[in-house]
C-alpha positions in Angstrom: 15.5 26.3 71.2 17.9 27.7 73.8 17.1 25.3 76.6 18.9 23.6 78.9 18.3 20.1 78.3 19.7 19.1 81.9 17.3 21.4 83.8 14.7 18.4 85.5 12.5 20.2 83.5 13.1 19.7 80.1 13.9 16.1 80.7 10.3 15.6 82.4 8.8 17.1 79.3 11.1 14.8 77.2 10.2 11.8 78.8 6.2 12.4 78.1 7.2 13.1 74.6 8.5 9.6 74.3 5.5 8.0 75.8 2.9 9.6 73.6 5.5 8.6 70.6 5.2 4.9 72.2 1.1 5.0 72.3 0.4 5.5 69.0 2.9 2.8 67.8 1.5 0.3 70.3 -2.2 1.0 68.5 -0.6 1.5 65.3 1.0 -1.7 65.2 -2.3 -3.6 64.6 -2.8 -1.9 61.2 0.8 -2.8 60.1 0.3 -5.9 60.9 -3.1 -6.0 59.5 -1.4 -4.4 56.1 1.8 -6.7 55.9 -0.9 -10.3 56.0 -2.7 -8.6 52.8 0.0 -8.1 51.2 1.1 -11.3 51.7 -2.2 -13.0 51.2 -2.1 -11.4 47.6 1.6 -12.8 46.8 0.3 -16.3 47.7 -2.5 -15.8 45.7 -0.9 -14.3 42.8 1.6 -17.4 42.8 -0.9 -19.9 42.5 -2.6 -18.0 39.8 0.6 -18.0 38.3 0.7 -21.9 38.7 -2.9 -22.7 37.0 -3.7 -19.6 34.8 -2.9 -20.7 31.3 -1.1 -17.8 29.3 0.5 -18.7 26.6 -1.5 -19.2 23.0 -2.0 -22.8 23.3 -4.1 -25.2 25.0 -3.8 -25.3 29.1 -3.8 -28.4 30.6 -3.5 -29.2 34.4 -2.3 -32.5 35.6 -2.9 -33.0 39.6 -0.6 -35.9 39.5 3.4 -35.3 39.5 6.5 -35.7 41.5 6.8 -35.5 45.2 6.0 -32.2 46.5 9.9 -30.9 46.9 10.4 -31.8 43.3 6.7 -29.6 42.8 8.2 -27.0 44.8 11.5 -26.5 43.1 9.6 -26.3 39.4 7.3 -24.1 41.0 10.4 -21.8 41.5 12.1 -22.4 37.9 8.6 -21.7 36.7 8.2 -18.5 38.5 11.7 -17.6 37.9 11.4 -18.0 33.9 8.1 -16.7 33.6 8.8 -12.8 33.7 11.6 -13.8 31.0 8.6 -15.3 28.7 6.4 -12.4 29.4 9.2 -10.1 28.7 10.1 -11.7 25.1 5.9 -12.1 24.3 5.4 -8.4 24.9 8.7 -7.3 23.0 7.1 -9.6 19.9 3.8 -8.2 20.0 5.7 -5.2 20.4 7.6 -5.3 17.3 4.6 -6.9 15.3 2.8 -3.7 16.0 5.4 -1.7 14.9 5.8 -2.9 11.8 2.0 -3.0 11.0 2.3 0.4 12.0 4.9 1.7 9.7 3.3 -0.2 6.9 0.3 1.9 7.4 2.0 5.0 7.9 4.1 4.7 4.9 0.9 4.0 2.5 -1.2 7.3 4.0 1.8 9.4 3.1 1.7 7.5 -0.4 -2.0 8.4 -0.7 -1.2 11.7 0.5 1.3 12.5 -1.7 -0.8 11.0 -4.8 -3.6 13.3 -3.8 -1.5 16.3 -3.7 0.0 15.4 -7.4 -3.8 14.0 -9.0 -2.2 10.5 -9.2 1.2 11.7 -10.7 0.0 14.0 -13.2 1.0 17.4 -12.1 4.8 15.5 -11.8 4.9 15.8 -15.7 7.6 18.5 -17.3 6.4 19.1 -20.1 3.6 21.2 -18.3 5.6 22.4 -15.6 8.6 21.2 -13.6 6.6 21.3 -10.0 6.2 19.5 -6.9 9.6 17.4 -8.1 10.3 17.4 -4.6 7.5 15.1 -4.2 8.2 12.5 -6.4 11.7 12.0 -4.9 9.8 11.7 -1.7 7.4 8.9 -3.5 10.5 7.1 -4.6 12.0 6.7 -1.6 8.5 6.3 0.0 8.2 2.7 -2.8 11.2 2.2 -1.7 10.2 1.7 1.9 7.4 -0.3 1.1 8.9 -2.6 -1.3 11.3 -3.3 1.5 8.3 -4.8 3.3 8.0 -8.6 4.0 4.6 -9.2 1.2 2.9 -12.3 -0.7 3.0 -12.0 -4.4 0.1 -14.9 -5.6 -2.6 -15.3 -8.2 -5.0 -15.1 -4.5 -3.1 -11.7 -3.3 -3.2 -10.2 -7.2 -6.8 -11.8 -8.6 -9.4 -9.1 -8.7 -10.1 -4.9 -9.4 -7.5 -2.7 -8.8 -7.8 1.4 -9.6 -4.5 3.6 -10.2 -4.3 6.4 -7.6 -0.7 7.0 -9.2 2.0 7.2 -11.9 5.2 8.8 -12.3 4.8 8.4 -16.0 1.9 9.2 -18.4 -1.4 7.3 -17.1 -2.4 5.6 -20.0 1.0 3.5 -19.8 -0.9 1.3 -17.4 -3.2 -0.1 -20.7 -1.5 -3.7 -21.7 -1.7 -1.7 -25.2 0.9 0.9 -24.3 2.9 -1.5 -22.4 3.0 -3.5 -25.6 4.0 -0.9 -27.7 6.4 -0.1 -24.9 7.9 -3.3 -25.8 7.8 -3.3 -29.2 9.6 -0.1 -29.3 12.5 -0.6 -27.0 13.6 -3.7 -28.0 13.9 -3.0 -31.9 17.0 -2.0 -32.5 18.4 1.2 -33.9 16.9 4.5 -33.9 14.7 5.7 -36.6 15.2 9.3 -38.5 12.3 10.7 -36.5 12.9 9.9 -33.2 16.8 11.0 -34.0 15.3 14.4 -35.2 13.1 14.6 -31.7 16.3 14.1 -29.8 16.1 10.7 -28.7 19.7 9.2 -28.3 19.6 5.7 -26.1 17.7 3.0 -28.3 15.9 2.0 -25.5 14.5 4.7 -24.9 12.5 5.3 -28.1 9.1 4.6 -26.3 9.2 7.7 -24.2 9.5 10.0 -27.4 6.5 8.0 -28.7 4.6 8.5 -25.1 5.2 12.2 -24.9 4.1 12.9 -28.8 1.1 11.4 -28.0 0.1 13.3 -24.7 0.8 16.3 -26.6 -1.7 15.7 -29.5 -4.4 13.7 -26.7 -4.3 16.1 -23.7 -3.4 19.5 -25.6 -5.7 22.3 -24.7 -7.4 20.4 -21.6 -9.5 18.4 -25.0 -9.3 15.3 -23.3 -9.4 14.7 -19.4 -8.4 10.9 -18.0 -10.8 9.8 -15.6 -11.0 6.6 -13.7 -8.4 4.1 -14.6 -8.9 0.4 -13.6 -7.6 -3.3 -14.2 -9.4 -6.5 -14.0 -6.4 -9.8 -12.9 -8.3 -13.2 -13.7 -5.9 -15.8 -13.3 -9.2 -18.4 -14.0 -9.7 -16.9 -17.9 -5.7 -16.0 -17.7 -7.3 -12.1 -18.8 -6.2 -9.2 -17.9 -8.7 -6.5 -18.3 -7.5 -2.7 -18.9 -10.1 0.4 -18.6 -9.7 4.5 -18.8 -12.4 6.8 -19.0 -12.0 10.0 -20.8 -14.2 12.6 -21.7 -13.7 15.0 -24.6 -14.3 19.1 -25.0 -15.1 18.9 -20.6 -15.1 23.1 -20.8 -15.1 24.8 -23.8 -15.9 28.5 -23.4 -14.8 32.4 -25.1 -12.0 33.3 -23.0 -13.2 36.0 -20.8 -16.5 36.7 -22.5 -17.4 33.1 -22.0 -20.0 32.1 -19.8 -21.8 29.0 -21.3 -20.2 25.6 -23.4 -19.3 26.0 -27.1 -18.9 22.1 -27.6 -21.1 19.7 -25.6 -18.9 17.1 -23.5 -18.7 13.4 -24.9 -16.4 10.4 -23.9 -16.3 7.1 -23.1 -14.5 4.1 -21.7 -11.7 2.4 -23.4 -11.4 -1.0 -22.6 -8.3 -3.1 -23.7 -8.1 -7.0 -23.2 -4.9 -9.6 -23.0 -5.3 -12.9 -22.5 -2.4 -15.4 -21.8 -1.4 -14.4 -18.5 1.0 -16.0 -16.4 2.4 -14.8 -13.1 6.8 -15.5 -12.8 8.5 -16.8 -9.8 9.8 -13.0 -9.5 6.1 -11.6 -9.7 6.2 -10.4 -12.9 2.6 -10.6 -15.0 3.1 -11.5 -18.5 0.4 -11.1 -21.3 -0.5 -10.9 -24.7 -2.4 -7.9 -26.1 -5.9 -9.4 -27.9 -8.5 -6.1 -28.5 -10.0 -2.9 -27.6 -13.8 -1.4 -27.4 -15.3 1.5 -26.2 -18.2 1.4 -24.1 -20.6 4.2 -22.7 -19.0 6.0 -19.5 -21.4 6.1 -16.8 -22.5 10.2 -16.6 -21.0 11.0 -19.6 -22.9 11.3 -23.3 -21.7 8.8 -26.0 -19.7 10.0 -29.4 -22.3 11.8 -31.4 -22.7 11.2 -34.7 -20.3 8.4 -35.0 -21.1 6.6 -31.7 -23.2 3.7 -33.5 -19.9 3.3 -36.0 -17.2 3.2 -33.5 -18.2 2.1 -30.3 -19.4 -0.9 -28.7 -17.3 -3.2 -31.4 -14.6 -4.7 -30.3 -11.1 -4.1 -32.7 -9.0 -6.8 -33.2 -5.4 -5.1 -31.9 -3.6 -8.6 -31.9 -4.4 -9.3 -35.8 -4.0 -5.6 -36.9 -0.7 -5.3 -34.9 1.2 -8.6 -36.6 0.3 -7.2 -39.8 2.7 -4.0 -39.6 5.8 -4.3 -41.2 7.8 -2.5 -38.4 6.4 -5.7 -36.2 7.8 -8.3 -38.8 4.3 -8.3 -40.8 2.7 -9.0 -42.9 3.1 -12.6 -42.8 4.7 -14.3 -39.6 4.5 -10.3 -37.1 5.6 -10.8 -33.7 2.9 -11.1 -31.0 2.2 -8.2 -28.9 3.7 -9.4 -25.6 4.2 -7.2 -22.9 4.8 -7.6 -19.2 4.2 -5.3 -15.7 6.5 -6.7 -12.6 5.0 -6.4 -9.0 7.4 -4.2 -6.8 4.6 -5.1 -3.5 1.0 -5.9 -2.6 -1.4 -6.5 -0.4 -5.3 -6.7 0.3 -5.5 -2.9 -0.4 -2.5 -2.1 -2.6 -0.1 -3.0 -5.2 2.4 -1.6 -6.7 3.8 -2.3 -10.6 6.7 -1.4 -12.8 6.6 -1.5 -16.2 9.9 -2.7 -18.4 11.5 1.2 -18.2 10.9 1.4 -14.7 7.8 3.2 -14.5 6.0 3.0 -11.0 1.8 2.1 -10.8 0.3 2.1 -7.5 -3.0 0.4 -7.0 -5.4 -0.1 -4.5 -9.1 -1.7 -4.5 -11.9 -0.2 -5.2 -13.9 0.9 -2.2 -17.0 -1.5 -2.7 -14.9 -4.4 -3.4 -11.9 -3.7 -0.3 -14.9 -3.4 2.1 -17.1 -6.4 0.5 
């Protein structure tokens, strides 16, 4: 800085600068050359691995006899030249395959979650308390979603155990006995004086009076509790098995003052049986309502007193129900037909409507999803 670059000084000093500059490129130019033949070495190499390295999903074959080697060399270039195109649109497919398997499972842990948070549905009901309605418009929308989904509805995909990990109605709807009195009720016409007097107004909607006066007298109190409900789908016996445990008096204490059970705790397992099933072209199951039995919950005591009279017997429903008059009995009673429709499903869930649009979500049982 400041000197005078015409002074024979400076331009001596410049002129030694320039030959040190030149020294270390002429042993420096080795290296780059050393460096520009790897890299090239790897291109070649890279090209003919392009050339016999099979990639795609089927078989590779490699034929050593072919056109002249101009006509090699210019397929050689289209090759090359359309292969980052094919790599491109493979990846973007896996890609969106993954996405969508992805979403799938996201949108079934926030159904889980959300089925969890309510017990399966339960704490949704208004006639304890209007809460967490929030979450059942999220669950709607959440069906919705999955529905929406690309799914196989067969006798293969549907055949098996399923449990109920939710409702948006009353649980024990999901009984083939319920969904035939469902039936039954919504399709007679008129409105009798009773369900008038309880408010009901649209004809077919007489089952949910029906529904709701029995929850009342059933789960009043906390008496009863509904345990594990499950269905059996065998398309081979065309049955379709139904089953709820329930136990009866589960803590019965002096408010306050209480600190052992009044009432021992009793219950049992409810098992309800249709035969006649059919699956629709639209997915719909469609049954027939045969009988019911109660069996011994596992960890739970049996009836006492009356458990040899009323349990393990099966009850013939079907014959009973055809008798009533309000089914057209005594003589020639309708059958007690009843139907669920299958919104989606797959090896660990399903999801059903019954006919008012009620939602039932699914999923296998633990032992039989992972055997």
């Amino acid at each position: 800085r400041g000197a005078d670059w015409t002074s024979p000084r400076t331009a001596s000093a410049r002129k030694m600068r320039w030959a040190r500059q030149a020294s270390r490129a002429s042993w420096r130019s080795p290296f780059l050359g050393a460096a520009l033949l790897c890299v090239s070495a790897y291109l070649c190499l890279h090209l003919l691995g392009s050339l016999f390295l099979c990639r795609g999903p089927g078989p590779c074959v490699v034929s050593f006899a072919g056109p002249p080697a101009s006509h090699r060399r210019s397929a050689t270039r289209r090759a090359a030249a359309a292969a980052p195109a094919a790599a491109v649109t493979a990846t973007a497919d896996l890609a969106s395959s993954s996405a969508t398997t992805g979403e799938v499972a996201e949108i079934k842990a926030r159904i889980l979650q959300i089925a969890a948070l309510t017990d399966r549905g339960q704490r949704l009901n208004t006639l304890v308390a209007p809460t967490y309605q929030d979450k059942r418009t999220l669950m709607e929308d959440l069906v919705e979603q999955l529905g929406r989904q690309p799914c196989t509805i067969t006798k293969d995909t549907l055949k098996g155990e399923w449990e109920l990990v939710y409702s948006d109605v009353e649980l024990f709807r999901s009984s083939p006995f319920f969904l035939a009195i469902e039936e039954a009720l919504n399709s007679a016409p008129g409105i009798p004086l009773l369900g008038q007097w309880l408010g009901c107004t649209d004809p077919a909607k007489k089952a949910e009076v029906f529904f709701k006066l029995h929850q009342l007298q059933v789960l009043s109190w906390g008496i009863s509790t509904v345990g594990r409900i499950a269905q059996r789908v065998d398309f081979e016996e065309a049955v379709l098995e139904s089953s709820f445990d329930t136990t009866i008096f589960g803590l019965t204490v002096i408010p306050i003052l209480g600190w052992f059970k009044l009432l021992p705790t009793f219950g049992g397992r409810v098992i309800t049986e249709a035969d006649a099933l059919t699956l629709d072209e639209d997915g719909a199951l469609r049954m027939e309502l045969q009988r019911t039995i109660v069996k011994t919950c596992p960890g739970v005591d049996r009836i006492p007193l009356v458990d040899g009279l009323f349990m393990d017997r099966w009850y013939p429903v079907n014959s009973v129900w055809k008798l009533l008059p309000w089914n057209g009995g005594p003589f020639e009673g309708r059958a007690p037909l009843c139907k669920m429709s299958t919104l989606y499903v797959d090896e660990g869930m399903r999801i059903s409507r019954d006919g008012s649009g009620g939602t039932f979500i699914y999923t296998r049982p633990m032992e039989s999803h992972h055997g």
